[in-house]
N, C-alpha and C positions, 0 to 999 in steps of 0.2 A: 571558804574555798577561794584559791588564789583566782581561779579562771572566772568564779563565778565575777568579783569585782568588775575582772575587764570585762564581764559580757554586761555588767551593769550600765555604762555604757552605750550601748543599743538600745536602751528603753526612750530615749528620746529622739530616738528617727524611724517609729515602730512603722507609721504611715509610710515613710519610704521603703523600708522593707515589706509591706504588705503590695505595692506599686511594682518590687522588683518582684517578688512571688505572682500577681497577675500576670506579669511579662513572661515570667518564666512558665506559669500556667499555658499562655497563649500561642509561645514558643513550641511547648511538648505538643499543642493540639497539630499544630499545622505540621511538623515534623511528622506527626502518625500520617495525615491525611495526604500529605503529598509524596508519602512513598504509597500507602496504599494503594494512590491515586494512578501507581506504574500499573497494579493488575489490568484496570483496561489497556491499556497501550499494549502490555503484552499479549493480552485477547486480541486485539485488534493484527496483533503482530502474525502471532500464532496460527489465528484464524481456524480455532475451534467450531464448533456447531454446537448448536445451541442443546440437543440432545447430549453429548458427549459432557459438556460443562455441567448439565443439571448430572452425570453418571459420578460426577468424579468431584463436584464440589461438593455438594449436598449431600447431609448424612443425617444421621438421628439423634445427632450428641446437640443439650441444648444449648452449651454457651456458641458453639462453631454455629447453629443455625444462625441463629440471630446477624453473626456475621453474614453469614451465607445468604439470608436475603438481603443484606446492603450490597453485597457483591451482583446479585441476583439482580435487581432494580440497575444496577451500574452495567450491565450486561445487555439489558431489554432499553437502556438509553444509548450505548453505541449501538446496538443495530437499529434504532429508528434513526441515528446520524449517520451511518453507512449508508443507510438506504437514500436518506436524503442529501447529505453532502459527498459521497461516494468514501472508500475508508481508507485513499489518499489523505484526502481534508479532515475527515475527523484524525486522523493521525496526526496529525499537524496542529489544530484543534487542541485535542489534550497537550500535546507539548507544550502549549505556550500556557495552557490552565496548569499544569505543572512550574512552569517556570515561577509562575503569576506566585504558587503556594509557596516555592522555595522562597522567592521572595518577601513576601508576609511574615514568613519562619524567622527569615533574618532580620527584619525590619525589630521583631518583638526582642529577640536576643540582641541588640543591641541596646534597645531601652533599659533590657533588664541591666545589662553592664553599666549606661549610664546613671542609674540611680544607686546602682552596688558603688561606682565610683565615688561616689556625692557620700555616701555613710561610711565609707572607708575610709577617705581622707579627713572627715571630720569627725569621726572617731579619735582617729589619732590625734588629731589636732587638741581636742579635749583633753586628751591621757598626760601628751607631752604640756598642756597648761597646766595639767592639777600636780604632775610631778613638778614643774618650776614652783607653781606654787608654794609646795609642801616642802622642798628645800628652803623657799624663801622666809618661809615662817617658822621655819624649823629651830626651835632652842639652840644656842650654839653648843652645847654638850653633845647633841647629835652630832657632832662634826669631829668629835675626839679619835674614832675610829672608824673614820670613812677618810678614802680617800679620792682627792679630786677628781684622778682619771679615772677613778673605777664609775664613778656616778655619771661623767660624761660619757661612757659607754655603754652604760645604762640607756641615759638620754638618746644615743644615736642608737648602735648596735640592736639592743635588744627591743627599743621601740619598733625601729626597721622589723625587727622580726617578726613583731605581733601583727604591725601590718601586712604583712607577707603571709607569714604562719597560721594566725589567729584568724583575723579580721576576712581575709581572704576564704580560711578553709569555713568558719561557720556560715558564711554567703552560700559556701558550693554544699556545705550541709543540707541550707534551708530550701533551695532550687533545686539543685542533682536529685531528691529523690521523688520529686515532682516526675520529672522529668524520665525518670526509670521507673515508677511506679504509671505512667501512661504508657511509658511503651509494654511494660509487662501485661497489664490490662489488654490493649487491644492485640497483643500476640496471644493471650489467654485466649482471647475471643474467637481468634485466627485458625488456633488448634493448641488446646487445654493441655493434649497428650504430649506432643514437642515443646510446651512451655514448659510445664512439669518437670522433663528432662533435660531442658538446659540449667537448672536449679539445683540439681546434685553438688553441683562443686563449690556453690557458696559458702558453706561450712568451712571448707578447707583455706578459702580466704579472707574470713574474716578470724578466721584462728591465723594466718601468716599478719594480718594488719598487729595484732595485739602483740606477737611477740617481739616484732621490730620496734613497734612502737614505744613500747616499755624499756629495752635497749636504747632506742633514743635518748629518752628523757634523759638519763642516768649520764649519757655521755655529753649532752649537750650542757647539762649544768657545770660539766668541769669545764668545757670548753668557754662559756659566755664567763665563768669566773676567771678563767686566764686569760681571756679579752680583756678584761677590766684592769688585771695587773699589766699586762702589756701598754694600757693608754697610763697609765699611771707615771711608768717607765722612763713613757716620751716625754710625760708633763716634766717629770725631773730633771731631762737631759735640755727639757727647752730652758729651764728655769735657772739652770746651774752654767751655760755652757762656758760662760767665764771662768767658771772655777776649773771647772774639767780642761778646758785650754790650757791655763797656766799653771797646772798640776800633773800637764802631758798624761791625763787617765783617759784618753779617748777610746784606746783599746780596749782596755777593762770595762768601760762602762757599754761598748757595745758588744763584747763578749756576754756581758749580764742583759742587755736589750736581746739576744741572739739566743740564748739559752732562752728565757721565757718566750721569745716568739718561737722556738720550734715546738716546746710543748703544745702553745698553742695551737699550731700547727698540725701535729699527730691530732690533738683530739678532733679540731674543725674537721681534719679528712676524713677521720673514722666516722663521725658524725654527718654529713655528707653522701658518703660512701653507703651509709644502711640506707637513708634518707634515698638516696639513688634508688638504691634494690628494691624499693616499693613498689615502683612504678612500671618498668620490666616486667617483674612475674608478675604481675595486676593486669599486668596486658596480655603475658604468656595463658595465664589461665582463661584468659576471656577469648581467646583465639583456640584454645582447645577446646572449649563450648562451642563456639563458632563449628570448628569443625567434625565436633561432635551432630550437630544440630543438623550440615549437611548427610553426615550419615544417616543419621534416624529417621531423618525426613528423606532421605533418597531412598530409603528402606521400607519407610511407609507409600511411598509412590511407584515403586520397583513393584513391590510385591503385594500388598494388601490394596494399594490404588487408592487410598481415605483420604489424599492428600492431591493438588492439582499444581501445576508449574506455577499458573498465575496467585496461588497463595506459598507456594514455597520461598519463590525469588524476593518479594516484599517479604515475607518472614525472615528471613536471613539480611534481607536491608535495615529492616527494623531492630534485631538484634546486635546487626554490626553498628548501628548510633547510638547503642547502649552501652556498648564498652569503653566510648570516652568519657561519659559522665558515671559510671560506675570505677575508671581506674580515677578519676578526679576524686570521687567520694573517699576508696582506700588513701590517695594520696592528703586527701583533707584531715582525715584520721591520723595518719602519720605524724603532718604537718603539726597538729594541735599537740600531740604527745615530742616532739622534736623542741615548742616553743613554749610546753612547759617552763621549763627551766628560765626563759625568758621575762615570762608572766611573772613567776615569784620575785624574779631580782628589783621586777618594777613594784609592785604590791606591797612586795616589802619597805619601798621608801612611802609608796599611798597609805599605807599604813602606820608607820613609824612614827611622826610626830604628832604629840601629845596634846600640843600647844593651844589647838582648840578648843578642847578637852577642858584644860587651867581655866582658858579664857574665859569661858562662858562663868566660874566663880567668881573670874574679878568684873564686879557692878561696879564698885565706887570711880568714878570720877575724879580726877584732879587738874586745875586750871591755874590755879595760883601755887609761887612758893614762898610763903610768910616768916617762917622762923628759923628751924634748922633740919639738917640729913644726924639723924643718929644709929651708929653704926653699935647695938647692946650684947655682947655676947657675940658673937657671929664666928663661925665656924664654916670652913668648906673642904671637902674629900673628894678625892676621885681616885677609885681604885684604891679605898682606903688608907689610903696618903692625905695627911693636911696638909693644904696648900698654904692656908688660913688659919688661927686658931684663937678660937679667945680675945676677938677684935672688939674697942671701947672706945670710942672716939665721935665728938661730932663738927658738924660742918655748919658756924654759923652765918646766916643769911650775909651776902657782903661780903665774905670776911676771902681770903683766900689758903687753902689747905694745901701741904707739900708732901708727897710720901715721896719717901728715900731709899736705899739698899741693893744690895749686892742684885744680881741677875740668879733672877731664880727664890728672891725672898718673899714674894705673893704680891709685888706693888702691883702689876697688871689683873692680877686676879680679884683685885679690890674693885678696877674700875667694871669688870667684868659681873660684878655682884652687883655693884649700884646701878649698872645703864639694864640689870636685871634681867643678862644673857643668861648667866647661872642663878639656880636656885639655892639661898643658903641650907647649909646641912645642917646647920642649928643657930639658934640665936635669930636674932631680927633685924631689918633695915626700916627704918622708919623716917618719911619725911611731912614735915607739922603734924608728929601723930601716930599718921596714916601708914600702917605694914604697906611696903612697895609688894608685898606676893597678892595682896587680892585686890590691886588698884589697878584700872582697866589701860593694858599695856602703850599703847598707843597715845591715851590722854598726855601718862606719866612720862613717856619719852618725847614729847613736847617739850617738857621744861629741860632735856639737856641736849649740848649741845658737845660734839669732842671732835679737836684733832690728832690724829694719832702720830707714829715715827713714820711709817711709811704712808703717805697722803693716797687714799684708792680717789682716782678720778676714772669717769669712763670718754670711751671714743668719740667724743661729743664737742660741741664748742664749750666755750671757757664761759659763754653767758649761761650755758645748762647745768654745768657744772657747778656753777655757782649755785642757781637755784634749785639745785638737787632738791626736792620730797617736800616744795613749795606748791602749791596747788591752786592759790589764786594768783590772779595775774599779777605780775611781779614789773614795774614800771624799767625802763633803763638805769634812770636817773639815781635808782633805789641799787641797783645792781652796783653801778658805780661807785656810790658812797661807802657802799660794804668792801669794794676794793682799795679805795683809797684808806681807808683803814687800818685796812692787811698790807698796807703798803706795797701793794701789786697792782695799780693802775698804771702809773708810770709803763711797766714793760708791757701790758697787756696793749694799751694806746698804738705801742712801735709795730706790733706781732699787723702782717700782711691785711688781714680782717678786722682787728681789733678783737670785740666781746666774740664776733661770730667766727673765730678762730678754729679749728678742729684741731685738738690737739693729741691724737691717734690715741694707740693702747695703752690703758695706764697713763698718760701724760707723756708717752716718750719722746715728744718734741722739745717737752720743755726740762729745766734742770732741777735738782732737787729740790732748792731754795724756794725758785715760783711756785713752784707743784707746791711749796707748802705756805705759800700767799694765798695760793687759788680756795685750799681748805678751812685757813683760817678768815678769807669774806665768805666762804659759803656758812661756814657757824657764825658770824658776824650778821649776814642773812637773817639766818634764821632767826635771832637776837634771842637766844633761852636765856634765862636765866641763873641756870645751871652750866659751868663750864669745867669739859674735863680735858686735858692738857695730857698726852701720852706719850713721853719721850719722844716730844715734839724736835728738839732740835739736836738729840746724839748724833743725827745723821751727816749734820751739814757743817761744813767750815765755817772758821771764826766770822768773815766777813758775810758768810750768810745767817749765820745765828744772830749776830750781831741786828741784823734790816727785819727779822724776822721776832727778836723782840720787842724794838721801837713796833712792830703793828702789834704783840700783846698787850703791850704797855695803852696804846689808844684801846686797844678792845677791853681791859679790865675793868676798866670804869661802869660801878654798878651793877656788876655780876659775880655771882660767886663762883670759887675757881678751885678745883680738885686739881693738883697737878703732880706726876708721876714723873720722876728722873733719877737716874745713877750720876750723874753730872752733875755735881754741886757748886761748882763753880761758877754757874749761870745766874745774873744776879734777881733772876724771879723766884729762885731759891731762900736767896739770901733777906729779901723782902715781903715771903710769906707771913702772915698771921702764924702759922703755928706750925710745925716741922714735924711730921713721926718718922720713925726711923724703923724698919724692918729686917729680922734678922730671921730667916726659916720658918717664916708666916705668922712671926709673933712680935709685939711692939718692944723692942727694948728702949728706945728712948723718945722724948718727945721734949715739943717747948722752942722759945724762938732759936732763930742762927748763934745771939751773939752768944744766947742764954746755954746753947747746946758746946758752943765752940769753947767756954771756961769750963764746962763740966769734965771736960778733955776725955771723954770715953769713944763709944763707937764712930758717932756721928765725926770726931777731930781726926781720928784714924782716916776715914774716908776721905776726908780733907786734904790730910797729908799725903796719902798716896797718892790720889790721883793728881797732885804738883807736884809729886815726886816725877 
C-alpha cells in the first residue's frame, strides 16, 4: 500500500510522537478543566443558594452524579471563600486560577506543535533523501521514460504535498481524537442525555468526508500528473531557448506552455475547490449541533428543570472547542485522500528501482584488470528494437579500441553495456573472465574511467571538479599534475582563484575546449585503467581538438582505451590498435585504419564523405 510506505517513515521518531500525544493528552485535560472551572465563577456570579443548586444540579442519573459531586465539593469551596475572602475576592480569585489553566492549556499545545514540527520536517527530509537516493542508483534504463521535469515535481510539488497533506493530517489524526474523545467524556459526565443528542449528525458527516474525499483523489492525480508535464515544458524551453530564438518559435512554444498550464489549471481549481467545501459544511454541521444543543438543553432547563445554567454554559463552551479539532479531523481525512495521488507518484519512484535487488547477487569483487574486456555474443533491445546485435570483439589490456559509424549505429550503446548502465539482452560481457552482471558494481567501475562529448561538470570549484568521487584526500600537487596533463593548467593558473575557482552551472564560465580539459584531469585523477573516450572532441573546433588531443596523447600511456567517434579524421582514430565499424548495431567491418582504408568498403566511404 502506497500510503503505508510513507507512514513507514514514522517508526523512527515513535518517542516523539508519543511526547506529542502526552502534550496533546495534557492540552485536552486543562482545556476540560478550565472551562469547567467558569461553573464556579458563574455561581459566584449568579449567586444561587445552596438549596436551589442541590434542586437543580443533582439528580439520579449515574454518570451526571459523579460530575455532580465535583461540582458539589466546588460549590462548598466558594462559599467557605465567600465567607472568608468576601465573593468580590474570590471572584477575582478564580479569574486569575482560570487564567493560570488557560495558560498551562497553551503552554502543552505548544509543545505538542513543537515536537509535531521536529517529525514533520524530518520526515520529509528522509523521504526527499531516499527519493535522491533512488534516482541516483537508479539503472540508467529507468530514465528511458521519465522525464526530467516530471521527477523534479515530484521532488518539489508532491513532496510539499505529503508534508502538508499527509505528514500534517496523520499528526491531527493521532492528537484530534484525544482531544475530542475528552471533551466528549466529560460532557458525558456533564449530562449523558445532551451528549447523546449532539451525536445524531455524525453519520451524516462522515458519509460527506468519504464522498469528497474519493472525488479528490481522482482529480488530484490528473492534476499533480499535469504539474509534472508542465515542469517538463519549462525544462525544454530553458534548455532550447537558442534554438526557439533563432527559429522565431517563441509563440508556438508558449501557446503549447499555455495550453498545458490551463489544463493544469482547471484541474488544481477543481481540486481545491472540493478540498475547500470540506471545511465549510464541517463547521456548518457543527454549528447546527451547537445550536441544536442550545435548544435541547434550553428545553431541558425551561421545562423539566434536570439541567442548571452553571452546567449548560460550560457545556456549550466545551462543545464549541470541539468543533475545531473535529473540522481538523474531517479536514485531515480529506487531506490524506486529496494527497493520494501524491503518495503514489512518490512511491512509485521508492519503489521502482531494482538495482539493489541485482546488487545484493553480485559478490565477486574486482580490483585489478590483467588481460582483456570480451564482448561474446552480446545483444541489446529496447522496446524490442536491437540497438545492438550479435557483438564479437575484444579489448586487449594496453591496446587502444575505436568504434566508428553513422549516428544512431549502437557506438554509444556499447559504452553504455560496458561501464554496465544497461543490462545485456543476451550474450556476455566479460572482463579476465569475470561476467561484469554479477561483479560488485562499484569495485567494477573503479577500473573505468570516461570522458564524454558533452563534459557534465557541477557548480563547484575546478579543484572539486576535478576530484569528483575521490574520497581520500587528494594532495594539490596531485590535482595539478592531473591538469597539466589534460593540458588545462595553464588557463586554470590565469582564472581569478586559480584551482578554487567556481565555475557556475554546467561550467558555464568556461568554454567548451576547457570544460573538456577539466574532464579529462578529472579521469587522469582518477588514473583507471580502463578508458572510455565518447565523442570526446565532435564538439569543438580544430584549434580546440587539436590542445585537447596533445592531453590524450600524454594520458594514453599505459591505459587501455575504448574510443567512440563519427569523426574519422581525428588522428587517435587513425592510430588505434584495432577499428570496428558499425552499421545498425552490427559490425560490418573491422581491422586497422590503413588495413580498412585499402579494403575500400564502408569505413573509405565515411572517409570520403566526411572530406567531401
Amino acid at each position: 500500500m502506497a500510503l503505508g510506505r510513507i507512514l513507514s517513515y514514522s517508526k523512527s521518531y515513535k518517542y516523539s510522537y508519543l511526547i506529542n500525544i502526552l502534550c496533546n493528552f495534557l492540552h485536552s485535560l486543562f482545556s476540560v478543566i478550565s472551562i469547567i472551572s467558569i461553573s464556579p465563577v458563574l455561581s459566584i456570579i449568579l449567586n444561587n443558594d445552596t438549596e436551589q443548586k442541590n434542586k437543580t444540579i443533582f439528580f439520579n442519573y449515574s454518570f451526571n452524579s459523579y460530575f455532580n459531586c465535583i461540582v458539589k465539593n466546588f460549590h462548598q469551596y466558594i462559599e467557605i471563600l465567600s465567607f472568608k475572602y468576601g465573593k468580590k475576592n474570590t471572584l477575582a480569585i478564580f479569574c486569575i486560577f482560570i487564567v493560570i489553566l488557560f495558560l498551562i492549556r497553551n503552554i502543552f499545545r505548544y509543545f505538542a506543535i513543537y515536537f509535531l514540527i521536529g517529525i514533520r520536517t524530518s520526515i520529509i527530509r528522509d523521504i526527499r533523501n531516499d527519493f535522491h537516493k533512488k534516482v541516483l542508483y537508479s539503472p540508467s534504463a529507468f530514465f528511458f521514460d521519465k522525464r526530467n521535469g516530471d521527477l523534479m515535481s515530484r521532488l518539489s510539488n508532491d513532496i510539499n504535498e505529503i508534508e502538508i497533506s499527509i505528514v500534517n493530517s496523520i499528526a491531527h489524526l493521532m492528537s484530534t481524537p484525544i482531544v475530542v474523545i475528552f471533551h466528549l467524556v466529560a460532557l458525558f459526565f456533564m449530562n449523558y442525555q445532551l451528549t447523546l443528542f449532539t451525536l445524531l449528525l455524525l453519520p451524516l458527516m462522515v458519509a460527506f468526508i468519504f464522498i469528497v474525499g474519493n472525488s479528490l483523489k481522482k482529480d488530484a492525480i490528473k492534476s499533480q500528473n499535469k504539474l509534472g508535464l508542465l515542469f517538463s515544458v519549462m525544462e525544454e524551453t530553458l534548455n532550447s531557448i537558442r534554438i526557439i530564438s533563432i527559429f522565431n518559435a517563441e509563440e508556438i512554444v508558449q501557446k503549447r506552455f499555455e495550453k498545458v498550464s490551463e489544463c493544469q489549471k482547471k484541474l488544481s481549481s477543481c481540486v481545491n475547490r472540493k478540498k475547500e467545501l470540506a471545511s465549510p459544511i464541517s463547521e456548518f454541521l457543527g454549528y447546527i449541533i451547537m445550536i441544536l444543543i442550545i435548544w435541547y438543553g434550553g428545553n431541558l432547563f425551561l421545562e423539566k428543570r434536570e439541567i442548571s445554567t452553571e452546567i449548560l454554559i460550560p457545556f456549550i463552551g466545551l462543545f464549541f472547542q470541539i468543533i475545531n479539532p473535529a473540522k481538523n479531523l474531517v479536514n485531515s481525512i480529506s487531506n490524506i485522500q486529496k494527497a493520494k495521488a501524491s503518495v503514489r507518484r512518490i512511491v512509485e519512484i521508492l519503489n521502482s528501482s531494482k538495482s539493489d535487488l541485482n546488487e545484493k547477487r553480485k559478490s565477486k569483487s574486482i580490483i585489478h584488470f590483467n588481460d582483456e574486456i570480451l564482448f561474446h555474443n552480446v545483444s541489446f533491445t529496447y522496446d524490442k528494437v536491437f540497438l545492438v546485435q550479435n557483438l564479437n570483439f575484444s579489448i586487449k589490456k594496453g591496446k587502444t579500441i575505436a568504434v566508428v559509424g553513422r549516428s544512431g549505429s549502437g557506438k554509444s550503446t556499447i559504452v553504455n553495456l560496458l561501464a554496465n548502465f544497461y543490462n545485456v539482452s543476451s550474450g556476455k560481457i566479460t572482463i579476465d573472465g569475470n561476467n561484469i552482471k554479477y561483479l560488485k558494481i562499484q569495485d567494477y567501475r573503479k577500473l573505468l574511467g570516461i570522458v564524454t562529448q558533452e563534459p557534465v561538470l557541477f557548480n563547484d570549484s575546478i579543484f572539486n571538479n576535478i576530484t569528483l568521487g575521490i574520497e581520500k584526500k587528494i594532495s594539490t600537487n596531485s590535482v595539478i599534475e592531473a591538469a597539466k596533463i589534460a593540458n588545462a593548467h595553464c588557463f586554470i593558473k590565469k582564472l581569478p582563484k586559480g584551482y578554487n575557482t567556481v565555475i557556475g552551472y554546467n561550467g558555464n564560465k568556461l568554454s567548451l575546449g576547457q570544460k573538456q580539459k577539466i574532464s579529462i584531469a578529472r579521469a587522469v585523477l582518477k588514473d583507471s585503467p580502463i578508458m572510455i573516450l565518447d565523442e570526446i572532441t565532435s564538439s569543438l573546433d580544430k584549434e580546440s581538438e587539436i590542445e585537447v588531443q596533445k592531453a590524450l596523447n600524454k594520458m594514453m600511456k599505459n591505459r587501455t582505451f575504448l574510443i567512440i567517434s563519427h569523426r574519422l579524421s581525428s588522428p587517435i582514430i587513425h592510430n588505434a590498435d584495432h577499428i570496428i565499424v558499425l552499421e545498425k548495431g552490427k559490425i560490418v567491418e573491422q581491422g586497422k585504419h590503413k588495413k580498412l582504408m585499402l579494403k575500400r568498403g564502408i569505413y573509405k566511404n565515411f572517409m570520403d564523405l566526411q572530406k567531401f
